[in-house]
C-alpha positions as CSV (number, residue, x, y, z in Angstrom):
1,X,72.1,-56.8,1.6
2,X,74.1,-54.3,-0.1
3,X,72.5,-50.1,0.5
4,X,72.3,-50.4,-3.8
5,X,70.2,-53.6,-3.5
6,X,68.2,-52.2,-0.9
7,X,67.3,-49.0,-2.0
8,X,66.6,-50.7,-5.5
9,X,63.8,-53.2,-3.8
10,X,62.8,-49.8,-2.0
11,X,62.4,-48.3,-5.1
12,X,60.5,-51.1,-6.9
13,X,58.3,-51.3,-3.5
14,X,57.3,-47.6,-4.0
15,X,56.6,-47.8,-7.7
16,X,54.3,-50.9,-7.2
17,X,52.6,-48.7,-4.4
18,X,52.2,-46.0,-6.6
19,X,51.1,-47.7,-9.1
20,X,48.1,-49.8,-7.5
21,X,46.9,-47.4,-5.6
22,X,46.5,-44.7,-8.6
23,X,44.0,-46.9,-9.9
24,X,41.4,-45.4,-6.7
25,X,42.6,-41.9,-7.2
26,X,41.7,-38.8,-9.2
27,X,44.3,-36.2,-10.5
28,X,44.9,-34.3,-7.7
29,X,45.5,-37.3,-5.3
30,X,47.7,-39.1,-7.1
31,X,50.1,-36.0,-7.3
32,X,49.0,-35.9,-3.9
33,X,50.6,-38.7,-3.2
34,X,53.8,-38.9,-5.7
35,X,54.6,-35.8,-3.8
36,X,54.0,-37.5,-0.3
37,X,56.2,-40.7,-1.5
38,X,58.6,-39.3,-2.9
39,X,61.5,-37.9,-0.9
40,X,63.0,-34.9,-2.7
41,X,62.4,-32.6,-5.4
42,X,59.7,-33.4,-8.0
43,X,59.1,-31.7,-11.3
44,X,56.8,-31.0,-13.8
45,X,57.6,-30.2,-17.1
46,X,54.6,-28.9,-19.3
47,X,54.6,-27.7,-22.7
48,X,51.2,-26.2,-22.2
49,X,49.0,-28.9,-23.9
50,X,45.7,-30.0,-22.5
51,X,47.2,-32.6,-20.3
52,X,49.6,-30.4,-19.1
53,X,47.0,-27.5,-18.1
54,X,45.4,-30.1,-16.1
55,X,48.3,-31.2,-14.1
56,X,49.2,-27.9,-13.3
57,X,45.5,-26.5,-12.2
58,X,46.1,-29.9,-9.8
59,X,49.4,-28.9,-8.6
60,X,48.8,-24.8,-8.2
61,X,45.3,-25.6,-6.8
62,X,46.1,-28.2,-4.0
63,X,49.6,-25.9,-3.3
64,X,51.9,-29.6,-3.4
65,X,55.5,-28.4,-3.4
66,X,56.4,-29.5,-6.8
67,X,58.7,-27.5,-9.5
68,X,56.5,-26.2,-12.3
69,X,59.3,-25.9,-15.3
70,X,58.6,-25.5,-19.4
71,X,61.3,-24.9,-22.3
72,X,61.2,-21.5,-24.1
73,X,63.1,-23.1,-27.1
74,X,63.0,-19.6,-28.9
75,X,60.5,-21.2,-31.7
76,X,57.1,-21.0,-29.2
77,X,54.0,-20.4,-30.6
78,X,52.6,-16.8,-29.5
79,X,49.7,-18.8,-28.6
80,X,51.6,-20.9,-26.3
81,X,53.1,-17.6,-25.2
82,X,50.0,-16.5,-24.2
83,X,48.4,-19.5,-22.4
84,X,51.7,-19.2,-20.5
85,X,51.0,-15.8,-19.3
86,X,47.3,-16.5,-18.9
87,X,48.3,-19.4,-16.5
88,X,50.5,-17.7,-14.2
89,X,47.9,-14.7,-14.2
90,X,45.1,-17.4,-13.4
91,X,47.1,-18.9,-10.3
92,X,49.3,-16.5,-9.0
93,X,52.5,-18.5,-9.6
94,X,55.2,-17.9,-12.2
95,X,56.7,-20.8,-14.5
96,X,60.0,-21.2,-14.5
97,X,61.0,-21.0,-18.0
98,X,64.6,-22.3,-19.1
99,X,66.4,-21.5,-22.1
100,X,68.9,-23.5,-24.3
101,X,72.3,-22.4,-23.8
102,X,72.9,-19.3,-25.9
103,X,76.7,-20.6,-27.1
104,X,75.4,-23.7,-28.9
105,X,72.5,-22.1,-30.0
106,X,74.3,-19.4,-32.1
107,X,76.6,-22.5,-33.5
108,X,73.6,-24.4,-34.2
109,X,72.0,-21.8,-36.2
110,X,75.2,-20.3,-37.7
111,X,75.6,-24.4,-39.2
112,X,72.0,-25.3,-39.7
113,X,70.3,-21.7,-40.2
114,X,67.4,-20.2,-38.6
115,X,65.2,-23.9,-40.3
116,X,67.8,-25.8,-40.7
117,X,65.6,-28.5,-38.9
118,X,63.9,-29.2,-41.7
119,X,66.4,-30.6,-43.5
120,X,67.0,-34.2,-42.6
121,X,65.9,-36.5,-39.3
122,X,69.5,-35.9,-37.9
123,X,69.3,-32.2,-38.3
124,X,65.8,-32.2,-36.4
125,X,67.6,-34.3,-33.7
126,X,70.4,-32.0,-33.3
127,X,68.2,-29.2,-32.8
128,X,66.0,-30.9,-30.1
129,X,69.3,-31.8,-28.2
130,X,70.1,-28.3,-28.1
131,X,66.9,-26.8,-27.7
132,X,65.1,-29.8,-25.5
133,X,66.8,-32.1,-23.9
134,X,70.0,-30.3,-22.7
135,X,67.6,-27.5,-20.5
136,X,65.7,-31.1,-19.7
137,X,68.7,-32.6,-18.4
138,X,69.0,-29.1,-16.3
139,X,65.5,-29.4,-15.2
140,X,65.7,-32.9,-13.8
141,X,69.4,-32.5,-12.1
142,X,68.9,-33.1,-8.3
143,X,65.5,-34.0,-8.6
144,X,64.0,-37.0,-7.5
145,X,60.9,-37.3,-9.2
146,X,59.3,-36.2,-12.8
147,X,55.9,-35.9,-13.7
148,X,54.6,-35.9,-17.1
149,X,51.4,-35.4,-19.2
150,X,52.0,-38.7,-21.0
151,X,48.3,-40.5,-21.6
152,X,49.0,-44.4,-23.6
153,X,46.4,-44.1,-26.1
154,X,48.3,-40.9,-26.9
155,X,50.3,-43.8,-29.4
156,X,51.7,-47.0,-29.2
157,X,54.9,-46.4,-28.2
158,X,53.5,-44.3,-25.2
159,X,51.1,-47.6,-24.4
160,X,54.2,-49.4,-23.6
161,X,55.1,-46.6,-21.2
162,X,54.3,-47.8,-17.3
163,X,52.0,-45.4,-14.5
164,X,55.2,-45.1,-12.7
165,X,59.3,-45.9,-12.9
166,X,62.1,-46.0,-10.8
167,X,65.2,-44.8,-13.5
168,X,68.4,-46.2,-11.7
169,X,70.8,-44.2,-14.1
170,X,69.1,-41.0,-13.2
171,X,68.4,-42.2,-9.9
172,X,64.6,-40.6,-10.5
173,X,61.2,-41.8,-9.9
174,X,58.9,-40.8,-12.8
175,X,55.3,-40.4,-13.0
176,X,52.5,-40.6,-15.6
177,X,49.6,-39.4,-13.4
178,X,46.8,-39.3,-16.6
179,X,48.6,-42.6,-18.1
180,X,45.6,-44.0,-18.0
181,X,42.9,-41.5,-19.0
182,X,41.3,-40.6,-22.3
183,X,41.6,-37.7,-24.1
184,X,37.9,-37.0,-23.4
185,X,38.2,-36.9,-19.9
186,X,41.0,-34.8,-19.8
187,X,38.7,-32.4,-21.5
188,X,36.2,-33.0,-19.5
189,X,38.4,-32.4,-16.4
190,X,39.8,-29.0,-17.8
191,X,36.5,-27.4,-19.0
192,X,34.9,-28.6,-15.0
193,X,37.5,-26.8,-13.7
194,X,37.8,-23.8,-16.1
195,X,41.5,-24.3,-16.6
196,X,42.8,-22.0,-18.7
């Protein structure tokens, strides 16, 4: 058997282990665990929403070696601003904030203007490639696992999305560790532990 072939049926083996044995665990063990299994560096990206808050209190709480990373896209909320602060305050730790890349930004807005966004679908889409997904792209580079606040009854789409994944062109596991949960316990898991 070939190393590819091998690691692939490695991979699938660790995301169907992940995967059933989530279904026993609460928050903090399975990112407990992704961060056990997995070999390498694991990230986090949160945009500060509910589900997000609660994956990090897990992370910064239980001390698991995992990069906490969010995208200051220059158009943040000062609310968001100031849960961001109010986090690192609470736990001690700082966020490691990344930035779009300050050349394409200026063309961006010097073609689209400071709202150009609004215009049309692929006007919103070139904005989010400069302002999300290329400092995404930085984010994940080396990395060998992602975790995300992505819950399925968020929509249908998300539904569709599995608890874990092994990404072979990124060579990545990713994990959904509140796939499964309701918005209601999420809030019931961030008010029990007075996240900010």
């Amino acid at each position: 058997m070939s190393q590819l072939n091998e690691g692939n049926l490695n991979s699938a083996a660790l995301v169907v282990r992940l995967t059933q044995e989530a279904r026993r665990l609460d928050l903090p063990e399975r990112l407990m665990m992704a961060r056990r299994e997995i070999r390498g560096r694991i990230v986090f990206t949160t945009s500060f929403g509910i589900e997000d808050q609660a994956i990090t209190h897990a992370i910064f709480t239980a001390g698991l070696e995992i990069d906490v990373i969010t995208f200051d896209t220059g158009r943040l909320f000062p609310e968001t601003l100031e849960v961001w602060g109010e986090t690192e305050r609470c736990y001690g730790r700082a966020i490691r904030g990344l930035t779009p890349d300050r050349g394409r930004i200026e063309s961006l807005l010097k073609r689209d203007g400071a709202h150009g966004f609004r215009r049309s679908p692929e006007a919103r889409l070139a904005c989010c490639a400069v302002r999300k997904v290329e400092p995404l792209d930085r984010a994940l580079a080396g990395a060998s696992g992602w975790i995300t606040g992505l819950r399925a009854d968020q929509s249908a789409e998300r539904a569709l999305a599995p608890y874990a994944s092994f990404h072979p062109q990124h060579q990545m596991f990713k994990v959904n560790p509140l796939f499964d949960w309701t918005r209601d316990r999420v809030v019931a898991f961030v008010r029990g532990h007075s996240v900010p």
